[in-house]
N, C-alpha and C positions, 0 to 999 in steps of 0.2 A: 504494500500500500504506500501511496508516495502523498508526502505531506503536504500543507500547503507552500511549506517555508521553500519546499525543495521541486516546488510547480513545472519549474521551467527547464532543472536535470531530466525531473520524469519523460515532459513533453519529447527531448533530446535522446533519451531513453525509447521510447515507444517509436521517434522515428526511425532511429539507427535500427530499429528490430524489425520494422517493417521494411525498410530497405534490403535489410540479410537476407531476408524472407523469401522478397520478387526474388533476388541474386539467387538464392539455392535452388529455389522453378529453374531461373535460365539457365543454373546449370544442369539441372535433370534434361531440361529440354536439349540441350548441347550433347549432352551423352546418348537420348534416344536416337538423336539423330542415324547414329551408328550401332545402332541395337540389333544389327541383320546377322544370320548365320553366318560364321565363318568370319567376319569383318574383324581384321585385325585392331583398329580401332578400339571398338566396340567391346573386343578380347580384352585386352590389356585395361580398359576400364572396371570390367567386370572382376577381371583379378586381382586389379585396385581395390577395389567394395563391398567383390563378392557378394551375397545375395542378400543385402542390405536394401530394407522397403526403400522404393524409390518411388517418382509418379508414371512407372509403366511396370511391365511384366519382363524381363530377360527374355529374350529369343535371339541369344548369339551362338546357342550350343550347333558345331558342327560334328558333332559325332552321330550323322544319320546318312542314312541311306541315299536322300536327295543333294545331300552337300557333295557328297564321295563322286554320286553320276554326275552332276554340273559341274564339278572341279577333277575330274580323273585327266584332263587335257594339262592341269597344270600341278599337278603335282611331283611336278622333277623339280619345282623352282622353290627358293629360296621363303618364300613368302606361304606357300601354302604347304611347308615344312614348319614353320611355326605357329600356322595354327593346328596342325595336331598334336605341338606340344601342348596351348596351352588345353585341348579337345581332352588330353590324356592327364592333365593336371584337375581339372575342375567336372568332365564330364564323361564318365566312365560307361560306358554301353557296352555290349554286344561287339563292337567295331574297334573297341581298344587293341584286340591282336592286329586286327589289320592295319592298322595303326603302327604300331610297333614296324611290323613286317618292312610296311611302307619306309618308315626312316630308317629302321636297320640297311635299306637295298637302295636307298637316293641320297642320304648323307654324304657317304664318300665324296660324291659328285663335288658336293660344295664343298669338301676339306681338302681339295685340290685346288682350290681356285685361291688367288691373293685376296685376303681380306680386305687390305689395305691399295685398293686402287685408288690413282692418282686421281682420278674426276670425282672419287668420294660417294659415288653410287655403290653402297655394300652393306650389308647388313648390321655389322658395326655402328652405322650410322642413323642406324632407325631405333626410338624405345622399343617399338612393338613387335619386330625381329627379332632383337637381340635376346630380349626376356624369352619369345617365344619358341628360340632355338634353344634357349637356355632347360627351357623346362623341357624339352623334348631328347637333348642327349643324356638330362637325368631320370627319363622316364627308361631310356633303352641302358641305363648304367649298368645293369648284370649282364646282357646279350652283347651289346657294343661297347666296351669300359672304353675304345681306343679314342671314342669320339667325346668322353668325356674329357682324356686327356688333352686330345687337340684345341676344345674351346677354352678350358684352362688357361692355356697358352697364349692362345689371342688375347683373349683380356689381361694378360700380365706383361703382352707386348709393349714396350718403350714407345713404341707408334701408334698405340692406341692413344687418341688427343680427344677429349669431347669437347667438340666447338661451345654447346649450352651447359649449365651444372645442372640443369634436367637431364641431360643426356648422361652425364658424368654419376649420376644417382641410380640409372636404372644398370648402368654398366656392373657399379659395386653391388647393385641387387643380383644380378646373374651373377659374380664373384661368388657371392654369398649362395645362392641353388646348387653350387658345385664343392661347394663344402671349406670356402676361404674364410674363415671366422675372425680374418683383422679386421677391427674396428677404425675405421677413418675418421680424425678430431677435423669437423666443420667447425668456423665460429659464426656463429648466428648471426651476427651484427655486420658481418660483412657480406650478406644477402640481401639483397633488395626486391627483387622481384617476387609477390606471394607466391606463388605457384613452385619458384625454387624453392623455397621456404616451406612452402607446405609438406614438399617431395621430401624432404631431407625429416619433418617430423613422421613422414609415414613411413619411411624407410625403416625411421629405430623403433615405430611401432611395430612391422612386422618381423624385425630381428630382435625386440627384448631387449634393445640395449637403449637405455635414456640416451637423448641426444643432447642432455645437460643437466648437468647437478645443482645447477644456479636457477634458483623458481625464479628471482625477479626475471634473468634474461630468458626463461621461457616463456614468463608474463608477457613481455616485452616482443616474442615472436609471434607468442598467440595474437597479441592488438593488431600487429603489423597485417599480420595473414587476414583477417576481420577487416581491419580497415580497407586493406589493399581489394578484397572483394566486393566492397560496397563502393570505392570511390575511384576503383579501375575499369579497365576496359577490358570486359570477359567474353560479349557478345562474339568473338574472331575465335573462340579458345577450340582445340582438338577436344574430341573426346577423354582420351590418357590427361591430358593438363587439366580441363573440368574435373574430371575423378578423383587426381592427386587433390586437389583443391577441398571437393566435397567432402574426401575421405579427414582430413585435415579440420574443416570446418566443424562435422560433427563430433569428431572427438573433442575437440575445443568446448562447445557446446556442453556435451555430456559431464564433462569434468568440471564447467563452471557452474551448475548446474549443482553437481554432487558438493563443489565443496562452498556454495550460498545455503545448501541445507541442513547441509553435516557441520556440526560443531563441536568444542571438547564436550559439550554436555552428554552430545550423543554417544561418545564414546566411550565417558561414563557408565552411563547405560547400558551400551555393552558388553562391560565387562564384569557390572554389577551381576551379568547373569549367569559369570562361571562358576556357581556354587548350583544353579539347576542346570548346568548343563554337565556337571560331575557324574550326574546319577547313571552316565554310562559307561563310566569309567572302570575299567576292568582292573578285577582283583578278587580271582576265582578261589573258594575255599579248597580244600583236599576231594571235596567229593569227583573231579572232573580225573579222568585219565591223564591228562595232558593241564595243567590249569595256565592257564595266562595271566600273569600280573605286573601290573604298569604301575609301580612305585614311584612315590614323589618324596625325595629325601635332600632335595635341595632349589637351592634357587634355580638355578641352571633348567630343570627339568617346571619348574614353572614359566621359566621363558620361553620354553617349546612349545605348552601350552597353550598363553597368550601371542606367540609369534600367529601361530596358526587360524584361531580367532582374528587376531588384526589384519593379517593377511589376506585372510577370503572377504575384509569387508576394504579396505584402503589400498589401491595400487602404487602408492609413494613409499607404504613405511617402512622402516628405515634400522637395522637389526642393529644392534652395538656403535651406536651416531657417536663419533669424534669430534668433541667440542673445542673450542677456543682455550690456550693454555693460559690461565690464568697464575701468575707469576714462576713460582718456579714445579705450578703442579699439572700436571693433566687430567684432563675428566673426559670422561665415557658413559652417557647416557646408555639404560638399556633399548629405547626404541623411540624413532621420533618419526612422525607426521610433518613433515616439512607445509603440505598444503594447507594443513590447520596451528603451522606454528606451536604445535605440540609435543613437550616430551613426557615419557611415561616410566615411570623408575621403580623397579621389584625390588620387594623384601620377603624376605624369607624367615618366621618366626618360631623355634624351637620349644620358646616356652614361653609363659606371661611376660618373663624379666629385660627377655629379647624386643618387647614393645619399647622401652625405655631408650634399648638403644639405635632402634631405628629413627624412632622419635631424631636423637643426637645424629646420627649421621645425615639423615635431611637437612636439617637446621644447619647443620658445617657445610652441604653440596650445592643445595639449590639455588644460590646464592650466583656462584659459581657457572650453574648451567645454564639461568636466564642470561647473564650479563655480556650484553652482545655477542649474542651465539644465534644473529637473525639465521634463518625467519624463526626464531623460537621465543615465546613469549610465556606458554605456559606452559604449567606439569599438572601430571598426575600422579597418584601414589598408591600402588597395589601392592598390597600385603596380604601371604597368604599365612595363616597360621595355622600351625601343625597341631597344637598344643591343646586348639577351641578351649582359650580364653578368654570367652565373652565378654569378662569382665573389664578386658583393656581397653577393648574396639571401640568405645565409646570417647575415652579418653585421648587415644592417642589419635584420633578419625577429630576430635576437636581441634590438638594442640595445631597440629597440622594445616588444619583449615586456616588457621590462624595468621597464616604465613601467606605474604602478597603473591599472586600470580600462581598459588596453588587452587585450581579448582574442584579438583575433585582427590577424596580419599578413601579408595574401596579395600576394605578386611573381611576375606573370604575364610573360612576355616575348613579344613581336612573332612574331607565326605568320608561317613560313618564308613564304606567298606574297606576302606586301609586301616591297617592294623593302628592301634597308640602307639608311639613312641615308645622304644622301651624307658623305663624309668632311670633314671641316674644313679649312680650306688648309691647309698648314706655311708655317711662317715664317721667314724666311730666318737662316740662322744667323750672327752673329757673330763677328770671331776675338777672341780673349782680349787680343789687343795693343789691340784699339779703345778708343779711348778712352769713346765713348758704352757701353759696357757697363760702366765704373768709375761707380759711386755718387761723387756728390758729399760731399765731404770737409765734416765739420762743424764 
């Protein structure tokens, strides 16, 4: 709800949304365009997006019977050798051996030929080629390994140039289908164009590797890539450059989206609910032939726990976060949310006494791990206690609170089906006459 004070951001608001809006139409519209069987265009979009709702239905699969008769004249060439790679990547029928057969028996043709001709007509130089030949010598990799070897090679060629960093993006993407796992450091700021910009986030989203550890300069890519589709010129765009774009677009979207709703509190909440989500926790008595038991006898083994939890809900966060060294010490959070400027610190509590002292090492750290350690601003404090003494959680869930920038403080205690703790020896008692229980006189 946008206030009165704040009228005229909203109005600014509502039309930049309405703008995005038409722009993600023209780009579905830009990509239908090329939505026909076979149409390598239209390929290479689709492998972009994959079968993400759009405003039409997909009808590029050539894996049929009518594609095979209208193109059997040109299947020696170059171009409709890469659509049965991507045909055998995304669209698996009846016609995959023929398939196969086919590039096992016309490949050769073209690893005789220079990749690198002088007029720059070659496969090399097309996105929708290159990927498409890519995925088709890793489709024949058991029957033909030699043609994997071969494209290898090209792409590691010296003379391999990409005139565009669109073209240079999809190059490292077939690098990557053949199993080249170097990761190449772009710097973001030195990208202008959205669309390069888009390619390079969908890249590290389809290979898993963040294309940056710095949220503002992904902040700062995300605007760029928005901006530059509301206030560029997209109506000339290919299909492939629409797609990078859209694919890009939504995820931006999704993520802004998740982290305007998610806040610490909710994460609170979710972990408020590891004490009912214990009750499945396996720790089988004698009766089982075989029994299974998944013991919790340290902290370590509650970070597994909660990694797991935070994991299936936050794609940021962040296992053992290395903070700013604050004079001559360092600190190591156990997990932090970069997107919510959150970190979250486990204890581990043996026995009542063990409150006391978590208490004292918060109060000596936290200090420490807000203090210019952007983007983090707040913690959290999960303690699990082995001992279920109720009586502290009260106490020490107060003291806690107490403390600025701390918002939340969850004390879960040990599910009934793990054993107690064994109890600690006793010590043998003393009589008052002994000597050895008089302090030495000073």
């Amino acid at each position: 709800m946008v206030s009165l004070t704040h009228q005229s951001e909203g109005d600014d608001r509502s039309s930049f949304g309405q703008q995005l809006s038409e722009r993600i139409a023209l780009l579905e519209d830009l990509i239908s365009r090329s939505n026909q069987p076979g149409h390598l265009d239209g390929l290479l979009a689709h492998y972009i997006l994959g079968d993400k709702s759009m405003g039409f239905q997909w009808n590029v699969d050539p894996m049929t019977e009518a594609w095979f008769s209208d193109n059997e004249h040109r299947l020696s060439y170059t171009p409709a050798l890469a659509v049965l790679g991507y045909g055998l990547a995304a669209f698996s029928s009846a016609l995959s051996q023929r398939a196969r057969d086919l590039l096992i028996d016309r490949l050769p043709h073209l690893m005789r030929k220079d990749p690198f001709q002088l007029d720059g007509v070659t496969f090399v130089n097309d996105p929708t080629q290159v990927v498409g030949i890519a995925l088709a010598v890793d489709a024949i990799r058991d029957q033909f390994p030699h043609a994997r070897t071969w494209l290898a090679g090209v792409l590691q060629d010296e003379r391999l140039q990409a005139p565009t960093p669109l073209l240079g993006i999809f190059h490292q993407h077939a690098r990557q289908l053949l199993g080249d796992t170097v990761h190449q450091n772009i710097e973001l700021r030195t990208i202008t164009d959205p669309v390069d910009l888009a390619s390079v986030c969908w890249l590290a989203a389809v290979d898993h590797h963040p294309v940056t550890t710095d949220v503002e300069e992904l902040r700062e890519a995300q605007n760029r890539i928005l901006n530059g589709l509301v206030t560029g010129r997209t109506d000339q765009l290919t299909a492939p450059r629409a797609a990078v774009l859209m694919a890009a677009v939504s995820r931006i979207l999704a993520t802004s989206i998740d982290q305007s709703v998610v806040t610490s509190s909710h994460v609170g909440s979710v972990l408020r609910r590891f004490q009912d989500a214990m009750r499945r926790w396996r720790y089988d008595d004698g009766g089982q032939d075989q029994p299974i038991r998944w013991p919790i006898t340290s902290e370590r083994e509650v970070q597994d726990i909660l990694w797991m939890i935070l994991r299936s809900i936050f794609d940021d966060v962040v296992d053992e976060e290395t903070l700013r060294k604050v004079g001559h010490s360092s600190y190591r959070a156990d997990f932090g949310i970069p997107s919510l400027g959150l970190l979250i610190e486990v204890k581990y509590a043996r026995k009542a006494s063990d409150f006391k002292v978590c208490e004292k090492e918060i109060f000596q750290d936290y200090v420490a791990y807000l203090k210019e350690n952007h983007p983090y601003r707040e913690m959290i404090v999960f303690i699990y206690d082995e001992s279920s003494s109720v009586q502290e959680h009260g106490t020490t869930r107060h003291a806690l609170l107490g403390l600025e920038n701390v918002t939340d403080v969850i004390v879960v205690s040990r599910p009934s089906q793990l054993p107690s703790p064994a109890p600690e020896p006793s010590r043998p008692r003393r009589s008052r006459g002994s000597n050895r229980s008089r302090r030495p006189s000073r």
